[in-house]
C-alpha positions as semicolon CSV with decimal commas, in nm:
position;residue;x (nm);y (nm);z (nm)
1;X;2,657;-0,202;-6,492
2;X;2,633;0,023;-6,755
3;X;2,505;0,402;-6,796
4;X;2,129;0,303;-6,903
5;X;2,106;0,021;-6,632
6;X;2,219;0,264;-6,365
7;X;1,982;0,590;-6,451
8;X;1,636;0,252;-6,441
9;X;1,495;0,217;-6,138
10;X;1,714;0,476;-5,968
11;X;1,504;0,680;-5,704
12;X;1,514;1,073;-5,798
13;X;1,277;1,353;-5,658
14;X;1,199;1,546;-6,009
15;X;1,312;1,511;-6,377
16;X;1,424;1,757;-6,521
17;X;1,397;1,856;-6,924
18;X;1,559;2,034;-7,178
19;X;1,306;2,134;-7,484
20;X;1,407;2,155;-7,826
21;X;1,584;1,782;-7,916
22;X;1,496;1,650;-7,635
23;X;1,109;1,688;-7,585
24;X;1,016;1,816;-7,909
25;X;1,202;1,837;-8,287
26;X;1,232;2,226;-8,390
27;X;1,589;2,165;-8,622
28;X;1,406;2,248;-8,938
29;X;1,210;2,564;-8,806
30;X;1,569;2,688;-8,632
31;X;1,760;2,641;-8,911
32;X;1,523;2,801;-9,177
33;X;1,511;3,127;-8,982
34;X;1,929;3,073;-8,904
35;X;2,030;3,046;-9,222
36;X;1,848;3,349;-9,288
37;X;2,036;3,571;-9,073
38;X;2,382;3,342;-9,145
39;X;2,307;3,499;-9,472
40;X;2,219;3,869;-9,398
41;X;2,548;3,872;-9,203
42;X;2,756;3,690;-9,423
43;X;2,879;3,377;-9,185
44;X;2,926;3,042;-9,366
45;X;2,602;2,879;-9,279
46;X;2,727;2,527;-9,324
47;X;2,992;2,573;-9,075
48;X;2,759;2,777;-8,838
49;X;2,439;2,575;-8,826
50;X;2,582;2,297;-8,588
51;X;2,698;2,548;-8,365
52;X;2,306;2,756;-8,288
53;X;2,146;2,373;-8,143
54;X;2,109;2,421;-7,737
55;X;2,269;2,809;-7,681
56;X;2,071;3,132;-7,599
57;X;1,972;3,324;-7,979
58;X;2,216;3,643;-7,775
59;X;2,472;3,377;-7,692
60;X;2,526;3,253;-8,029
61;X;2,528;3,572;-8,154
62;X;2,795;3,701;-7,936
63;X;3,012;3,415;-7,991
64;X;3,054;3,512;-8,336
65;X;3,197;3,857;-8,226
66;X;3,062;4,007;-8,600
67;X;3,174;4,380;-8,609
68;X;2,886;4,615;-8,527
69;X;2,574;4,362;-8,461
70;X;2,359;4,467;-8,197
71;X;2,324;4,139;-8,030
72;X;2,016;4,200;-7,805
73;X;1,812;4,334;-8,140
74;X;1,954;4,032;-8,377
75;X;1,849;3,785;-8,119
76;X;1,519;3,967;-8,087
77;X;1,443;3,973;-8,454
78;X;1,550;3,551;-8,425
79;X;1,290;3,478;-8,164
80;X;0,989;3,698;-8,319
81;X;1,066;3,515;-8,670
82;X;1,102;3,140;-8,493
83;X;0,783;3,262;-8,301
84;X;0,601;3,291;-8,668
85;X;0,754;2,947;-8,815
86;X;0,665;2,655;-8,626
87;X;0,619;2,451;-8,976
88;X;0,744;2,065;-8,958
89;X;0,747;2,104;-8,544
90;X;0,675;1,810;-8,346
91;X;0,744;1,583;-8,038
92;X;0,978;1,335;-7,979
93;X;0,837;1,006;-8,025
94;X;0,616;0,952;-7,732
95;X;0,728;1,252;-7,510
96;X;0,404;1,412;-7,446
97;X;0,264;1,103;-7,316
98;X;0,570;1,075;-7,109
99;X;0,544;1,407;-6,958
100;X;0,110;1,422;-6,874
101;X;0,220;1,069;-6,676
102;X;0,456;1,277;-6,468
103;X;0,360;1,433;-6,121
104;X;0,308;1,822;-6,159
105;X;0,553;1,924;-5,904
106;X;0,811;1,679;-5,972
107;X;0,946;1,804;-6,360
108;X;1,047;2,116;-6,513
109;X;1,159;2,207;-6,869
110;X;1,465;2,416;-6,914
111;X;1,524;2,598;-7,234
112;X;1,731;2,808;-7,347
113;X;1,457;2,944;-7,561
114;X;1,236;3,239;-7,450
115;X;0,965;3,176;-7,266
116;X;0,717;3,315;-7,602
117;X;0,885;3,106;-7,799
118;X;0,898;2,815;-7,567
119;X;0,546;2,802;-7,546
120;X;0,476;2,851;-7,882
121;X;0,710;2,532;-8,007
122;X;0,532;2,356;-7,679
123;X;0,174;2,423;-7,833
124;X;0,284;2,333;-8,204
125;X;0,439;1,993;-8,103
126;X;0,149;1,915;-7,830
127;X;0,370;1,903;-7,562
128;X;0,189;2,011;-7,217
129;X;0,314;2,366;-7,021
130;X;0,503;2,268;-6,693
131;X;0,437;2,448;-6,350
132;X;0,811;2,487;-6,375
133;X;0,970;2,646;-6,667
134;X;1,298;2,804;-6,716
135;X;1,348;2,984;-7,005
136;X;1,610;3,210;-7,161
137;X;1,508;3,574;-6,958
138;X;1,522;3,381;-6,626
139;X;1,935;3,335;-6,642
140;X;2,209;3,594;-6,676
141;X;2,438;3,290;-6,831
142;X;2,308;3,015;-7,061
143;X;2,402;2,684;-7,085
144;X;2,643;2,555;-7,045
145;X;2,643;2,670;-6,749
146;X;2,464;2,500;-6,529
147;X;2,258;2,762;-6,344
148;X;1,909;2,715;-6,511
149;X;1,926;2,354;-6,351
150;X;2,006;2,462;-6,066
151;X;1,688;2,694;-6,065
152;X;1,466;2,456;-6,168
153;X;1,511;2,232;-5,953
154;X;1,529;2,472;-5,673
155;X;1,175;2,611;-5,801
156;X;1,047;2,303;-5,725
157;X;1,199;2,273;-5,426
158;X;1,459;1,991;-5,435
159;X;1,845;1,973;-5,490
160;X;1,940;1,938;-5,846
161;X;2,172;1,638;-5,764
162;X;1,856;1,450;-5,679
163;X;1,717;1,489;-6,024
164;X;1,765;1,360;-6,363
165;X;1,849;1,582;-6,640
166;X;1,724;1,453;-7,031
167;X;1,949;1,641;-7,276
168;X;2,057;1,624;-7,620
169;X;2,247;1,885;-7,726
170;X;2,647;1,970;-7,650
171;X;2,594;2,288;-7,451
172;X;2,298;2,137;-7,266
173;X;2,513;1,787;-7,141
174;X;2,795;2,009;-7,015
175;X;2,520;2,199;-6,837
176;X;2,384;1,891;-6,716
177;X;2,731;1,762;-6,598
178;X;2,853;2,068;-6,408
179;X;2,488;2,074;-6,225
180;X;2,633;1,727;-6,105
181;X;2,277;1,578;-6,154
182;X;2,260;1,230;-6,359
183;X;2,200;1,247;-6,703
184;X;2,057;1,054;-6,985
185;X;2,076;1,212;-7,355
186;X;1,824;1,205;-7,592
187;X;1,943;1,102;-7,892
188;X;1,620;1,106;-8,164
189;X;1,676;1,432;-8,336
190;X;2,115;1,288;-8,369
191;X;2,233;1,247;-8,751
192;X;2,507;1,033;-8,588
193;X;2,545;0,788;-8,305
194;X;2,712;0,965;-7,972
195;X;2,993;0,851;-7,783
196;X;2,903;0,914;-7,456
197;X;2,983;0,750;-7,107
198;X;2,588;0,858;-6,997
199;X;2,303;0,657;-7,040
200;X;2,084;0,745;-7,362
201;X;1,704;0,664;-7,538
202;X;1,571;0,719;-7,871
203;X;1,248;0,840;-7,750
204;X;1,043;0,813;-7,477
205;X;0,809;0,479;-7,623
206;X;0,982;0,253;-7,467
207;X;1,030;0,358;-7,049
208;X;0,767;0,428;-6,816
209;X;0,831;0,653;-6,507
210;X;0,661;0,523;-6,190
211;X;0,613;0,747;-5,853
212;X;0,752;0,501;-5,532
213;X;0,598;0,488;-5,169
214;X;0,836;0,802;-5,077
215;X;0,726;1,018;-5,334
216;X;1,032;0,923;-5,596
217;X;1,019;0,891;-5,961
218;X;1,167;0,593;-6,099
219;X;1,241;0,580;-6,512
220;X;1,160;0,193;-6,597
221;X;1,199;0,034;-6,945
222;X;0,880;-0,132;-7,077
């Protein structure tokens, strides 16, 4: 049976979601303001820009180790300018539909954005705000580790190995995978097919997610 078959009609007690590539398309916006600051600082920006998709602004930043950069202020000045350009922002095909068909207290977005900025890309792209929401502020360590799923899932009050995670980015699946939840990447927002022993989906057009007699979601394909 493969990945896709396995994740359809499996019984889980909340899905949970990561935001930007998975639920909503924000490369163009992040990588305006990136290359920006790439710039300022003088880091390659070709060579840099596939590594910002999925990681904490402060993460990224201190990953780069640059000599005398006040990470907490850079990553400040990155949110307040992504904050100001949500230009060209919008959902993944047929994810907001997805998500109002959901049961409140059975999903959860988490981002490694701020929770501002989170709700700001969430408004642009039309996606609707979750009771559950765990943003950047809420973890001491981003993904990948595999905390904020962890969180989220214990915020709305189940074990995260009962849920299924919807990812896209690097970071994000290896948060996904150490959370030991099942996964299933989105892959819309991908300049290149993945290679990937989980089960993926283009968008969201195409399944349906249908609430059982015991309270479980169930992802089915149209």
């Amino acid at each position: 049976m493969s990945a896709h078959d396995c994740i359809l009609n499996t019984p889980y007690r909340a899905f949970l979601f990561d935001m930007d590539g998975t639920v909503l398309n924000s490369i163009a916006a992040a990588e305006r303001i990136w290359t920006t600051w790439a710039l300022r600082h003088g880091v390659d920006v070709d060579s840099f820009l596939p590594t910002i998709h999925g990681a904490r602004a402060i993460d990224t930043i201190n990953r780069l180790a640059l000599p005398a950069v006040d990470a907490e202020a850079e990553a400040n000045w990155i949110t307040e300018a992504e904050i100001e350009d949500v230009e060209g922002i919008v959902e993944v095909s047929g994810a907001a539909n997805f998500l109002n068909g959901l049961p409140a207290n059975q999903w959860a977005i988490v981002t490694s954005a701020p929770r501002a900025l989170a709700l700001r890309r969430m408004a642009a792209a039309g996606i609707p705000e979750p009771d559950v929401m765990v943003t950047a502020e809420d973890v001491s360590a981003g993904k990948p580790d595999p905390s904020g799923y962890r969180l989220a899932a214990g915020r709305l009050g189940f074990q995260v190995n009962d849920c299924l995670i919807f990812e896209d980015a690097a970071v994000g699946i290896l948060a996904a995978e150490a959370a030991g939840a099942d996964l299933v990447i989105i892959t819309a927002t991908h300049d290149h097919p993945i290679k990937t022993r989980h089960a993926t989906l283009a968008g969201y057009d195409r399944v349906t997610a249908q609430v059982d007699p015991d309270g479980n979601i169930r992802l089915s394909a149209n």
